[in-house]
C-alpha positions as CSV (number, residue, x, y, z in Angstrom):
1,X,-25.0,27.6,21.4
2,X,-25.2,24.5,18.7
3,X,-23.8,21.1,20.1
4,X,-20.6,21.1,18.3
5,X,-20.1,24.5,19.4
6,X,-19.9,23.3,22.8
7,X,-18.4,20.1,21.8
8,X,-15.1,22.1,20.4
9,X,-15.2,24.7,23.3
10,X,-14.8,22.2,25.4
11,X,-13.3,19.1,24.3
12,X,-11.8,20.6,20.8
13,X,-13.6,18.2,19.2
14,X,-17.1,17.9,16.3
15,X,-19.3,16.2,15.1
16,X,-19.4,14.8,11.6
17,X,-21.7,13.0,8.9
18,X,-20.9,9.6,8.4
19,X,-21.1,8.6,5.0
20,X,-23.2,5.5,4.2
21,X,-20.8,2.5,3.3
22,X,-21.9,0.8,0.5
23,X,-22.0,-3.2,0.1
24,X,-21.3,-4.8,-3.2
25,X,-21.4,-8.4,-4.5
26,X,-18.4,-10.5,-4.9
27,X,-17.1,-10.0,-8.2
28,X,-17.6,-12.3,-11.2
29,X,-14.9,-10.5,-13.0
30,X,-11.0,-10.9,-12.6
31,X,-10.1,-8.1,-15.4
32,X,-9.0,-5.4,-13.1
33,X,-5.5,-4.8,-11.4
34,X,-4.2,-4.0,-8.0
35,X,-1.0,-1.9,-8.2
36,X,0.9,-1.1,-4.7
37,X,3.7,1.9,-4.8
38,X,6.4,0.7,-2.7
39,X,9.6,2.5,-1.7
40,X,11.3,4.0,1.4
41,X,10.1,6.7,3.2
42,X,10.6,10.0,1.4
43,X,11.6,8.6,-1.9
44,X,8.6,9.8,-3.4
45,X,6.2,7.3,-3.7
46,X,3.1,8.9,-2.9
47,X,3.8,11.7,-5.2
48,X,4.6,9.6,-8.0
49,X,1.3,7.8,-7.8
50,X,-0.8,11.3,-7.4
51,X,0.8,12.6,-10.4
52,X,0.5,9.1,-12.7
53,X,-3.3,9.0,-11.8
54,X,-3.7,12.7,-12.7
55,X,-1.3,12.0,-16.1
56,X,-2.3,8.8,-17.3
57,X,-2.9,7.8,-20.7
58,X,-3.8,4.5,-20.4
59,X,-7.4,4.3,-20.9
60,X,-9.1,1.9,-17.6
61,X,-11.8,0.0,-18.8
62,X,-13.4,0.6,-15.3
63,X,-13.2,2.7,-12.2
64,X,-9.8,3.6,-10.8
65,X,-9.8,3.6,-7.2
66,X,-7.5,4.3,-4.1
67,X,-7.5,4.2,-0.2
68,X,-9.2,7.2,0.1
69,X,-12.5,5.1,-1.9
70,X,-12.2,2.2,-0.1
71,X,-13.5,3.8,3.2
72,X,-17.0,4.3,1.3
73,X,-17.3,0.6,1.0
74,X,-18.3,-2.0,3.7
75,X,-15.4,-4.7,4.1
76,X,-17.6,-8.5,3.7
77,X,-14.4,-9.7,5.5
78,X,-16.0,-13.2,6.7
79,X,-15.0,-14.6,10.2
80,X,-15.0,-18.7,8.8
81,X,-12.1,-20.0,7.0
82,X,-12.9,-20.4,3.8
83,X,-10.5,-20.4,-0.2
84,X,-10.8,-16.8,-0.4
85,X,-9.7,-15.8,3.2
86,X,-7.1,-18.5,4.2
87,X,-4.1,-16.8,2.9
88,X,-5.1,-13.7,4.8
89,X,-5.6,-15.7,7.9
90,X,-1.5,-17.3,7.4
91,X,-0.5,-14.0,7.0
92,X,-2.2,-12.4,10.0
93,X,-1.2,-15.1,12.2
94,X,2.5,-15.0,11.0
95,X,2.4,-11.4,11.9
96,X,0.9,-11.5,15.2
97,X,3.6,-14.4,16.1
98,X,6.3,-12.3,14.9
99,X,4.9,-9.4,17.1
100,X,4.4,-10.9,20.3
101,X,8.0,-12.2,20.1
102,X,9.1,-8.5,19.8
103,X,10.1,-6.7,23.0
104,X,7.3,-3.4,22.3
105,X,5.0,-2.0,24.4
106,X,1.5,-3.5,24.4
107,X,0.0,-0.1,23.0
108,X,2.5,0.4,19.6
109,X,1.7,-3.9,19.4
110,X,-1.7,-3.5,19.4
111,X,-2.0,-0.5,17.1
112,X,0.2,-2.5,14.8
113,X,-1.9,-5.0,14.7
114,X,-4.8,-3.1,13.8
115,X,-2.9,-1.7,11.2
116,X,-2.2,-5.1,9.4
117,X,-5.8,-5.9,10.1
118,X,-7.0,-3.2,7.9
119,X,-4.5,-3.6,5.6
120,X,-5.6,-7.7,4.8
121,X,-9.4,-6.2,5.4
122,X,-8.6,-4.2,1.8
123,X,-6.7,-6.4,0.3
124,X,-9.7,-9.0,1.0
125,X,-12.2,-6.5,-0.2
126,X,-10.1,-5.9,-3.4
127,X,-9.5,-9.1,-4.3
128,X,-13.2,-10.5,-4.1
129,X,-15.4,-7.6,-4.2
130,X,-13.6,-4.8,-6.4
131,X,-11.8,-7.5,-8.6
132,X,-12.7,-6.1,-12.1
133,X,-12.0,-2.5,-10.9
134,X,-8.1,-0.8,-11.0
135,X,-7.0,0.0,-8.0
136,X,-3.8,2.0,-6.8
137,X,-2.6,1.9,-3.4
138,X,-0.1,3.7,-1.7
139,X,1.9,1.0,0.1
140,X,-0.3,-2.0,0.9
141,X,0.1,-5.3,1.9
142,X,3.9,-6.2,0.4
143,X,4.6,-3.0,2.6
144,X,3.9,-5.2,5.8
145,X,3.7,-8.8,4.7
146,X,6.4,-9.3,2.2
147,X,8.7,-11.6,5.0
148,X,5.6,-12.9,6.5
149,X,4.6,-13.9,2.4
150,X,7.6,-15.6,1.5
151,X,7.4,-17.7,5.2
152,X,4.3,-19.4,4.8
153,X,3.2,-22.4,2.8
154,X,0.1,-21.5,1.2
155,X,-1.7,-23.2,-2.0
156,X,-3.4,-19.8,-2.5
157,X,-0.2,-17.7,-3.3
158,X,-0.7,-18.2,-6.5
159,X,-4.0,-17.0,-6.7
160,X,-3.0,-14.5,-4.3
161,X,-0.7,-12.7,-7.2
162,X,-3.0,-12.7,-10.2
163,X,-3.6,-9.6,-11.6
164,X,-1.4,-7.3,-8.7
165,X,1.4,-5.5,-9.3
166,X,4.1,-3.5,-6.8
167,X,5.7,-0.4,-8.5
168,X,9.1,-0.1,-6.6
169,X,10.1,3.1,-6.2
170,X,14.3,3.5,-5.5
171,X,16.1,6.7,-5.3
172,X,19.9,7.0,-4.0
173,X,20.0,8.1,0.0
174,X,21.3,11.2,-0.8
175,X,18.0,12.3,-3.1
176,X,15.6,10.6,-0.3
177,X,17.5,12.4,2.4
178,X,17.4,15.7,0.4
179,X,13.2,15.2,-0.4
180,X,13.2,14.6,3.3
181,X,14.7,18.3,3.9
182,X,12.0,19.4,0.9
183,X,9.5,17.9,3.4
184,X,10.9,20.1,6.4
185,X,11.0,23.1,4.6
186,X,7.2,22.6,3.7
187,X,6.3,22.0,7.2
188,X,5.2,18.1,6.4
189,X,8.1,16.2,7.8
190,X,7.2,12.4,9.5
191,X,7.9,12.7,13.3
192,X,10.3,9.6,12.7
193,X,12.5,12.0,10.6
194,X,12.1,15.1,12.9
195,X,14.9,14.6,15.5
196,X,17.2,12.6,12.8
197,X,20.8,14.0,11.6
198,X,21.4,13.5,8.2
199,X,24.2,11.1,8.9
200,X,21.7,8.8,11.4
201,X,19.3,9.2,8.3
202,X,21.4,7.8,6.0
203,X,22.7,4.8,8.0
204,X,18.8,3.9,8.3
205,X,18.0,4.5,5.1
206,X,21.1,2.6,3.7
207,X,20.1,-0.5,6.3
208,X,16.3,-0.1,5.3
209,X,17.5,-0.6,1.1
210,X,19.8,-3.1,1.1
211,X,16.8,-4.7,3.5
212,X,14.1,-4.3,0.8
213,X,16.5,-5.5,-2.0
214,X,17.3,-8.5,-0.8
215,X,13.2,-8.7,0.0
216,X,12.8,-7.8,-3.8
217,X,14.6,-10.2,-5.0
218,X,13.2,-13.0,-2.7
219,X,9.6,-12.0,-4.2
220,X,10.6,-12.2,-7.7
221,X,11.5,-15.7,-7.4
222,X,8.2,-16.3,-5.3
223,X,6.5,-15.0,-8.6
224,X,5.8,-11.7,-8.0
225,X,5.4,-8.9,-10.8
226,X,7.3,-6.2,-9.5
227,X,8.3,-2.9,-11.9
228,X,11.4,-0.7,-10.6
229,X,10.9,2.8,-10.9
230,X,14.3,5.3,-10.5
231,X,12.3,8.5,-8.5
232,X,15.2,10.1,-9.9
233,X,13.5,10.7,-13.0
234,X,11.4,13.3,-13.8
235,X,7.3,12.7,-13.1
236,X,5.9,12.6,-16.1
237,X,8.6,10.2,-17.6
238,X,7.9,7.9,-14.9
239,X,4.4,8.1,-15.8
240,X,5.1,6.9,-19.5
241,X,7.4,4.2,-17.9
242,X,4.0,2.8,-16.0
243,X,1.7,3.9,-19.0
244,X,3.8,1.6,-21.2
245,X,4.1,-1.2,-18.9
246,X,0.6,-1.2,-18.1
247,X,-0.2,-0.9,-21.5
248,X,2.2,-3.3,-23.0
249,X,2.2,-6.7,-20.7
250,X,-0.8,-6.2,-20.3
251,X,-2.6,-5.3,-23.1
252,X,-4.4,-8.7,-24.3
253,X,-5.5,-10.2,-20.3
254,X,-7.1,-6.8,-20.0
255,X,-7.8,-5.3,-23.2
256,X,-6.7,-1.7,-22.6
């Protein structure tokens, strides 16, 4: 009997090749862009950026990526302060103060933090390494950081925005509670909606939108590029709404 036989008869688990991660050079170019879908959960985010990427018209000058690539590459992440890293140390330490005032469990604090840790680890990689490559990311930093963003005082927030853009989706709480069912129905429902009743979903999802508008509106004055997208529509008009806004205010900084 083969190892991973055993392994799975026994402890349900196997073995697996690990990919090797590949190390790249910082980047000497700043033409590429960093788009983050943003939106409640269940308003249809994810889908919308699955379908644009397999739609698109616009024509990349270089690679699009996503999450999924991002685990083939090593994050450089370096451990000294230095101009390229100091705005994701502010952020990390504003998060880790806000957590350890929060009454949680040690566990869910510490797999939260690890969570934000990966998520500034990409955003660092990005940013430095990737920076002349267009890359689309389903929910990123603005997901986690956008209080801890407009807190801090940082010289480098300016830098921090060039060339990154959030696509907000918004849908009314009666479509994201009725995508929600959709979910259900396909067997792929988030445990956090599981035991919920529609009207306990709709008071949180209610609380959680007027939460991220007032957040949205906060971030627009901080100087971030931000494009609204109604989930409502259809997918493929969607996709010409991003295709032209891409293409359009953008045109002559990255010559698509």
């Amino acid at each position: 009997m083969s190892v991973n036989s055993l392994l799975g008869k026994y402890f349900g688990v196997k073995l697996s090749r690990v990919s090797p991660q590949k190390t790249v050079p910082l980047s000497s170019s700043r033409n590429g862009l960093l788009i983050e879908f943003m939106g409640a959960s269940g308003v249809g985010k994810t889908t919308l950026r699955n379908h644009y990427l397999k739609h698109h018209k616009t024509k990349f000058p270089s690679a699009v990526l996503t999450e999924q690539d991002l685990k083939s590459y090593k994050s450089p992440l370096e451990e000294e302060v230095n101009s390229r890293n100091s705005i994701y140390n502010s952020l990390y330490n504003s998060k880790l103060q806000r957590l350890s005032q929060a009454r949680q469990a040690f566990t869910r604090n510490n797999r939260l933090a690890n969570l934000f840790f990966r998520t500034l680890s990409d955003d660092y990689l990005i940013r430095n390494y990737l920076a002349d490559r267009f890359v689309f990311m389903d929910q990123h930093v603005f997901k986690f950081f956008a209080e801890d963003f407009l807190r801090i005082e940082n010289d480098q927030k300016e830098e921090f925005l060039k060339n990154r853009i959030i696509i907000y989706c918004k849908a009314s709480p009666e479509q994201i509670i009725e995508n929600i069912h959709k979910r259900t129905r396909s067997g792929t429902t988030r445990p956090g909606h599981q035991t919920k009743k529609d009207t306990e979903l709709y008071q949180r999802i209610t609380a959680h939108l007027d939460g991220r508008k007032k957040d949205l509106v906060q971030l627009k004055k901080a100087g971030v590029t931000i494009l609204e997208i109604n989930t409502e529509n259809s997918l493929d008009k969607n996709t010409g709404i991003i295709d032209e806004y891409l293409g359009c205010e953008f045109r002559e900084i990255h010559e698509f």
